[in-house]
N, CA, C and O of each residue as an XYZ file, in Angstrom:
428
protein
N      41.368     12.143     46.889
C      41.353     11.299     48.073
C      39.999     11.441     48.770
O      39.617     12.499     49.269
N      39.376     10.422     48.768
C      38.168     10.067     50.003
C      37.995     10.378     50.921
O      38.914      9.882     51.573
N      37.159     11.139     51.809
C      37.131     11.060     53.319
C      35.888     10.875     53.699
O      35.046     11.307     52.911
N      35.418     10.256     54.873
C      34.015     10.006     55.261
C      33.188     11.256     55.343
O      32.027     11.158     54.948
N      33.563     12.307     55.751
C      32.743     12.872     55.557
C      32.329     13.874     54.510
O      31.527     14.802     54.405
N      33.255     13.253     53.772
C      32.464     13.702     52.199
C      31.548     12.201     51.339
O      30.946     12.170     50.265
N      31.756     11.294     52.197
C      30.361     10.515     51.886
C      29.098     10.348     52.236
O      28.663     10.702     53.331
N      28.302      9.708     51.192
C      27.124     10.242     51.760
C      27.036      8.861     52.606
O      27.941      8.026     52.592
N      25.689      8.705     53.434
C      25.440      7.630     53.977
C      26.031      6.244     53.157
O      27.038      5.569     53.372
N      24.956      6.121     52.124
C      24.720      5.400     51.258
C      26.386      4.712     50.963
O      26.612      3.532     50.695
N      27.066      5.439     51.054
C      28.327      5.515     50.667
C      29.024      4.801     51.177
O      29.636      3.895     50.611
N      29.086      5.216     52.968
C      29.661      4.293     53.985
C      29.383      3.256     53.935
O      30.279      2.413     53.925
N      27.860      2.821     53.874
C      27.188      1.029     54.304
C      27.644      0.599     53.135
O      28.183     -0.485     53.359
N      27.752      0.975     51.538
C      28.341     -0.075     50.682
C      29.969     -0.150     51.130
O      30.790     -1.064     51.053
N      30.040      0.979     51.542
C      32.286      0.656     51.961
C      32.352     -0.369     52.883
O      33.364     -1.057     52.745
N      31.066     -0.950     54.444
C      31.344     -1.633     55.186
C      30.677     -2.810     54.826
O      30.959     -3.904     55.316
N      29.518     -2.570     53.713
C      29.561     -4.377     52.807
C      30.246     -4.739     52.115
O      30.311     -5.967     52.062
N      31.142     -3.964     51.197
C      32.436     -4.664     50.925
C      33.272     -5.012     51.690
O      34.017     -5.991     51.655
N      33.150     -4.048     52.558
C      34.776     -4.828     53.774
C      34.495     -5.885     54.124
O      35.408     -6.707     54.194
N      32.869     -6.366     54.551
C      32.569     -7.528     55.023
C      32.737     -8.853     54.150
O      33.298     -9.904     54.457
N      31.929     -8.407     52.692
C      32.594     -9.536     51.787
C      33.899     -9.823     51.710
O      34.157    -11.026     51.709
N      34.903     -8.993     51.638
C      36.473     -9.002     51.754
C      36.971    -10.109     52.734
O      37.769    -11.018     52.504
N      36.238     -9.781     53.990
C      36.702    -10.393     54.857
C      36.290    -11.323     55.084
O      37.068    -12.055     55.696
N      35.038    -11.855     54.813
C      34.219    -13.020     55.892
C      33.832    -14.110     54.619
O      33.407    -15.255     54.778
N      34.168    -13.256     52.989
C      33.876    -14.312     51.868
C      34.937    -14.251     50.711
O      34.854    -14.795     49.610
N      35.893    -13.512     51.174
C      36.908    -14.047     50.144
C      36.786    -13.001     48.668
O      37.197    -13.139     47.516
N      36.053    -11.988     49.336
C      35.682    -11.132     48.157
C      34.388    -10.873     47.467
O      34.155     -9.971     46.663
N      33.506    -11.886     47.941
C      32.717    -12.710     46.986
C      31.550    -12.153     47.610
O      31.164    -12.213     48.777
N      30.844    -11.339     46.114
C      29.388    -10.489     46.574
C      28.354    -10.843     46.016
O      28.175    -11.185     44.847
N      27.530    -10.750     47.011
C      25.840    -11.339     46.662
C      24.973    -10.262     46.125
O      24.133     -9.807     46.902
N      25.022     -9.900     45.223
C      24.548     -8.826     44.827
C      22.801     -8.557     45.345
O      22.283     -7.498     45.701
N      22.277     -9.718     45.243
C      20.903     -9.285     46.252
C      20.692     -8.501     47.671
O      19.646     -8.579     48.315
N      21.910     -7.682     48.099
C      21.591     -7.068     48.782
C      22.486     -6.234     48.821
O      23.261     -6.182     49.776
N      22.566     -5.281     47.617
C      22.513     -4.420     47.030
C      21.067     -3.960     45.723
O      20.358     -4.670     45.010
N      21.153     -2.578     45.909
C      20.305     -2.022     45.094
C      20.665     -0.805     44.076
O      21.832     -0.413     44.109
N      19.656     -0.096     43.062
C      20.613     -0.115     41.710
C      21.489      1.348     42.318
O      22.327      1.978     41.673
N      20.998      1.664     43.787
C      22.433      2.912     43.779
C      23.240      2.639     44.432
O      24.087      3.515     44.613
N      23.455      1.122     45.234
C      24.811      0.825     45.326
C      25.195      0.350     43.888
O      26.394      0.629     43.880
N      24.957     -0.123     42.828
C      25.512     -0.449     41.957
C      26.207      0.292     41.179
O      27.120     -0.184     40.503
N      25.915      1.446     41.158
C      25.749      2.824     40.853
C      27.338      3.229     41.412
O      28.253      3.514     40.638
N      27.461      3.199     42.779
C      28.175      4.088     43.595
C      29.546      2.546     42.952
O      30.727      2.632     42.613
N      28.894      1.714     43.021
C      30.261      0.091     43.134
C      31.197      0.391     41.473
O      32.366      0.048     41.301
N      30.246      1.158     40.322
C      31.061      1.139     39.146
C      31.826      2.423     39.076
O      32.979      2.463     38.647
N      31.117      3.561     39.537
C      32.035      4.919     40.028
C      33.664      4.980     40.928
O      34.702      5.557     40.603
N      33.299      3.994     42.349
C      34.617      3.552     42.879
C      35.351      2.196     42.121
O      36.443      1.830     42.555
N      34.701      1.444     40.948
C      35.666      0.672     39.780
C      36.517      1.878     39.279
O      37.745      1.940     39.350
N      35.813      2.684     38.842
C      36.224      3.628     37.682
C      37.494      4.924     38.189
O      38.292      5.659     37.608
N      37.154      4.691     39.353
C      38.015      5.683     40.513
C      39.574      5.035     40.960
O      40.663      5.601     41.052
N      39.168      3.577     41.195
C      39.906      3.047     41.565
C      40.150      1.927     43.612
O      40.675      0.929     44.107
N      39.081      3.437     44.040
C      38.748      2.734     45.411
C      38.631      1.802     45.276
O      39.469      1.047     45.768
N      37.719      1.359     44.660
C      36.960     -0.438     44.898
C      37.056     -0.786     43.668
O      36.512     -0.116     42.790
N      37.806     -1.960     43.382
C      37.708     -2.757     42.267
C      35.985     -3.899     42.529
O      35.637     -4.292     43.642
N      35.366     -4.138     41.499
C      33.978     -4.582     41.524
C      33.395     -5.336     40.085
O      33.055     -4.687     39.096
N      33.358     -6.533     40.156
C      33.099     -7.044     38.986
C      32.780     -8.568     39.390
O      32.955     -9.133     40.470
N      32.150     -9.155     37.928
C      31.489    -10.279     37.721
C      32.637    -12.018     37.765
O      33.613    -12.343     37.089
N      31.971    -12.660     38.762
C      32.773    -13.546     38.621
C      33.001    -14.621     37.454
O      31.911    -15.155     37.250
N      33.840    -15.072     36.733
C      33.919    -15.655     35.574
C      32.522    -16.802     35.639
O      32.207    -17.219     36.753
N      31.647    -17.321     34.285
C      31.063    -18.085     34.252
C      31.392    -19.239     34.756
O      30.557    -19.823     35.447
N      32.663    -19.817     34.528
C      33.150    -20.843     34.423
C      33.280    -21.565     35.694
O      33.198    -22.766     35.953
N      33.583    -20.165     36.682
C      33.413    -21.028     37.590
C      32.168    -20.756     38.875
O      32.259    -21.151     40.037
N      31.399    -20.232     38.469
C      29.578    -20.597     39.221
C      29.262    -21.880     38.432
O      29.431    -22.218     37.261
N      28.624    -22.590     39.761
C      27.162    -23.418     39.459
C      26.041    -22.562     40.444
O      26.020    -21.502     41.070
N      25.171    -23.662     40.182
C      24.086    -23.348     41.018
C      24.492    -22.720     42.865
O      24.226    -21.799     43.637
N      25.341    -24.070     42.766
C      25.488    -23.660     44.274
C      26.407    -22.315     44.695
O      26.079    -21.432     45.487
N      27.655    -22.424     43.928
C      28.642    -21.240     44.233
C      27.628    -19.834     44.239
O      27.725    -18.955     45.096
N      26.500    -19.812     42.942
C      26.624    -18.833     42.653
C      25.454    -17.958     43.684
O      25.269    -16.742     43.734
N      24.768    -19.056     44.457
C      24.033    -18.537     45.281
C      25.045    -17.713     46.858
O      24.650    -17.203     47.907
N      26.270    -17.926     46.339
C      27.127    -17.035     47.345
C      27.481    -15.333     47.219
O      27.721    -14.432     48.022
N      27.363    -15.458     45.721
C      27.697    -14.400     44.885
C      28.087    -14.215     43.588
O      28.656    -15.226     43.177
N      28.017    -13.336     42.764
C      28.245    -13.651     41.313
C      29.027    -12.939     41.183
O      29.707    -13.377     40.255
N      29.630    -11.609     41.685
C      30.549    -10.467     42.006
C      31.523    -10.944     42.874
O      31.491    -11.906     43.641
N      32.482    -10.048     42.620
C      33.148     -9.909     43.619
C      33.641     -8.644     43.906
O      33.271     -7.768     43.123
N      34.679     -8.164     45.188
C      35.157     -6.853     44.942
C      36.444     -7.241     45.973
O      36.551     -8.321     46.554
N      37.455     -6.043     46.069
C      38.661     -5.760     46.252
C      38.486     -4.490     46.427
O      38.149     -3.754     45.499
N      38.712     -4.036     47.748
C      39.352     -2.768     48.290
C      40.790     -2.529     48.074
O      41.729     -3.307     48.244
N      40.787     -1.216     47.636
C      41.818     -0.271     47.721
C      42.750      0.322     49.363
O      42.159      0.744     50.357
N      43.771      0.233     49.273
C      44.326      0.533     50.858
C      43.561      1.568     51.103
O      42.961      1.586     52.178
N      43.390      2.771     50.077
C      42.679      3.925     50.980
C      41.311      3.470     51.613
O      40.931      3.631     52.773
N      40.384      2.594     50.104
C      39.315      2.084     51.805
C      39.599      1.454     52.426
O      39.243      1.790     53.555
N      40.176      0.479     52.405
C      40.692     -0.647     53.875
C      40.551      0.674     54.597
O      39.453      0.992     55.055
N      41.748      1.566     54.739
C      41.621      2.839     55.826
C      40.583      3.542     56.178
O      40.467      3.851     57.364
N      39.796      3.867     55.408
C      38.225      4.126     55.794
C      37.354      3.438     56.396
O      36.703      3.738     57.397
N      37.335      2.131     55.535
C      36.407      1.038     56.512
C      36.907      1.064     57.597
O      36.233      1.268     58.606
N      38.025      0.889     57.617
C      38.105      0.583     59.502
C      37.886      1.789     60.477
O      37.705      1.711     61.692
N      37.931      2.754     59.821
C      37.624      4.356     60.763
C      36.029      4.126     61.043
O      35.454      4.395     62.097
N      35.172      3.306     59.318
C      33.867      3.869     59.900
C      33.248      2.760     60.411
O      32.057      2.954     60.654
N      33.576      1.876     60.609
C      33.654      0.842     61.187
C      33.219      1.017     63.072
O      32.174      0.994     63.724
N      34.881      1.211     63.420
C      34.848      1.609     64.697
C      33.836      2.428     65.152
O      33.191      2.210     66.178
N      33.601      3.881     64.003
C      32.541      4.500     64.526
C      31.533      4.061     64.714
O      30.767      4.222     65.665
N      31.441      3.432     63.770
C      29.407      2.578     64.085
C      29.604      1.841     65.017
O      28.652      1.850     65.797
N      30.631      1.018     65.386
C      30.693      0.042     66.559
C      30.064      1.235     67.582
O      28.936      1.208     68.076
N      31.269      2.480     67.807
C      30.870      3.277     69.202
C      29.359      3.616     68.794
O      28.439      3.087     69.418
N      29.143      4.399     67.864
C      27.544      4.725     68.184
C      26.566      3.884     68.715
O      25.675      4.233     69.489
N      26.813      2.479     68.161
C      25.535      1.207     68.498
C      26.070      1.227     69.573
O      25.068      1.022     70.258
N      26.911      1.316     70.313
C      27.090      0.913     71.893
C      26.171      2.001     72.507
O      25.313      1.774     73.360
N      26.395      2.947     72.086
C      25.786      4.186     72.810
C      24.169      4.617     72.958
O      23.539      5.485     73.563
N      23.738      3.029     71.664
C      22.433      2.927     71.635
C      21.574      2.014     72.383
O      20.348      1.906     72.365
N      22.487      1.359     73.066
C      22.156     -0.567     72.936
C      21.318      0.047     74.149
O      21.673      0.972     74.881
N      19.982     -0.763     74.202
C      18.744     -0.768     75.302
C      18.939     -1.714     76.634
O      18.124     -1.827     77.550
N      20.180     -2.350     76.523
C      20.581     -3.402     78.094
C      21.800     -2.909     78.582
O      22.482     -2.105     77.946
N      22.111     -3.363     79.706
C      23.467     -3.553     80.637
C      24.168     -4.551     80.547
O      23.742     -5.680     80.303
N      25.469     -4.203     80.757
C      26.147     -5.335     81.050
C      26.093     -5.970     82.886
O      25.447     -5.509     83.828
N      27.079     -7.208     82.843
C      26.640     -7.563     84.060
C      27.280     -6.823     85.028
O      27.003     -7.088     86.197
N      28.401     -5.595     84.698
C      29.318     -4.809     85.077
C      28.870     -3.252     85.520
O      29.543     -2.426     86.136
N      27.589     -3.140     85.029
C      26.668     -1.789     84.643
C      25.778     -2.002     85.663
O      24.954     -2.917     85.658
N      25.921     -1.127     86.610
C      24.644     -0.909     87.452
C      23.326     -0.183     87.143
O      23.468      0.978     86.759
N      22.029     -0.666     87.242
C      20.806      0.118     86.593
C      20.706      1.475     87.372
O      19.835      2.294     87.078
């Protein structure tokens, strides 16, 4: 079993670009922004089982689809459960970074 903090960085940001493809594309990954050690880390969690990760059939890219993605992936419930832990966390940290106020925040 997984836990964040037995991942490395690297680890987390590919768990919260898959969650994002999951969610916002239907699965569907652009592999240009990934590099060869997320690719690396994406066939280890195939092989594990966390993250299912693979090529979308020829048949159905053209030009246009395929500039969406040529991959796709599928989380495992245990990451769904992770992403959303590390998720939240990065939400709180960037708050804790952000350089403005709200209109609620006195300087």
């Amino acid at each position: 079993m997984k836990t964040l903090e037995k991942m490395t960085r690297d680890e987390r940001s590919l768990l919260l670009f898959f969650e994002a493809c999951a969610v916002d594309h239907g699965g569907r990954v652009n592999t240009r922004h990934m590099n060869d050690e997320d690719r690396q880390i994406a066939e280890e969690w195939n092989e594990e089982g966390f993250c299912q990760f693979g090529r979308v059939g020829s048949k159905f890219l053209t030009l246009k689809t395929a500039k969406l993605g040529t991959h796709w992936c599928k989380l495992s419930d245990e990451a769904w459960k992770l992403a959303h832990v590390e998720r939240k966390a990065r939400g709180i940290r960037m708050w804790g970074k952000r350089t403005w106020l709200t209109t609620e925040e006195k300087e």
